[in-house]
C-alpha positions in Angstrom: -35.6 248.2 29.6 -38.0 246.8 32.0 -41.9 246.4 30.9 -42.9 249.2 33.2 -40.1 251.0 31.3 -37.6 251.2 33.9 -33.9 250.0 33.3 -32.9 246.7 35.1 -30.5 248.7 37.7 -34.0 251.1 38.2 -35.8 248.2 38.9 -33.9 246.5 40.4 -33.4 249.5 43.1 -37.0 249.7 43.2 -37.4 245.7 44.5 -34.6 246.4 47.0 -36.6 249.5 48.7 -39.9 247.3 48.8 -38.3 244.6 49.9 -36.5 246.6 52.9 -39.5 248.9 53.7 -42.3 249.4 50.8 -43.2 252.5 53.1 -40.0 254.2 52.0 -40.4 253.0 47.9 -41.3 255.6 45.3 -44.4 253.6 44.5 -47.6 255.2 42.4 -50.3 255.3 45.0 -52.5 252.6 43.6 -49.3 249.8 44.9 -48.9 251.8 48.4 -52.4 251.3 48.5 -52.3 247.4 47.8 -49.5 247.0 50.1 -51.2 248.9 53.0 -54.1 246.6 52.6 -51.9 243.3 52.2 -49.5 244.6 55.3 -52.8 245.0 57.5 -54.7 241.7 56.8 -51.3 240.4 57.6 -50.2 242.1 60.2 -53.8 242.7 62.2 -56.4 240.6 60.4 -58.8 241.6 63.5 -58.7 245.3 62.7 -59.6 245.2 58.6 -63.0 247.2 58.4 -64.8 248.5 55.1 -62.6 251.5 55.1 -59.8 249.0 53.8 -61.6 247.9 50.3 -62.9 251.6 50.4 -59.5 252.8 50.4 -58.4 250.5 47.4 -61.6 251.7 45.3 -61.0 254.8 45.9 -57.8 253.9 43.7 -60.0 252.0 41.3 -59.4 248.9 42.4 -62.9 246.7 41.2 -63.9 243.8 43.3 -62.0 241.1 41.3 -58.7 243.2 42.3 -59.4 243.3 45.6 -60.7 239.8 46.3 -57.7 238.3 44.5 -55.7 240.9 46.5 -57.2 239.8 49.4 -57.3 236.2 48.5 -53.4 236.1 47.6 -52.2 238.0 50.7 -54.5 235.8 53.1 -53.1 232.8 50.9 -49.8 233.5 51.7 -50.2 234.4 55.9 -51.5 230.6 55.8 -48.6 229.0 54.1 -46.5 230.7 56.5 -48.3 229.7 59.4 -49.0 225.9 58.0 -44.6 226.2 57.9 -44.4 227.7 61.3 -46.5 225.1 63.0 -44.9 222.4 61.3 -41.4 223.7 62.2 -40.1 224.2 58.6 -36.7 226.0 58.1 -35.8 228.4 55.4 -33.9 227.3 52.3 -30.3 229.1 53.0 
């Protein structure tokens, strides 16, 4: 059994549906939630508003969660970009 008590074949189903499309994993609202937010500052940084935190505190997310949310997802979309521009290739 996993931590979250789920067997290892549950879980691992559950890493290969959010991996695929998080949209389509059984995921408690709180983690749609999360990934909403992260997808958007990802995918259109320009269009966050307050709604966005409202959202996540409306899911009791306090302003440590979301910062390091927030901090963690924007963390990553620069890595990336800092490997685009410099024309690095995925490990096989």
């Amino acid at each position: 059994m996993t931590e979250a008590g789920r067997s290892e074949a549950d879980a691992a189903s559950l890493v290969a549906a959010i991996t695929s499309d998080y949209r389509a994993a059984a995921l408690e609202p709180a983690d749609r939630a999360m990934l909403d937010y992260a997808a958007k500052l990802t995918r259109t940084p320009g269009e966050m508003t307050v709604g966005d935190v409202e959202r996540l505190r409306a899911h009791a997310f306090d302003d440590r969660a979301i910062h390091d949310l927030c901090a963690v997802a924007a963390y990553f979309a620069f890595v990336n970009r800092i490997a685009d521009g410099l024309g690095v290739e995925l490990e096989a």
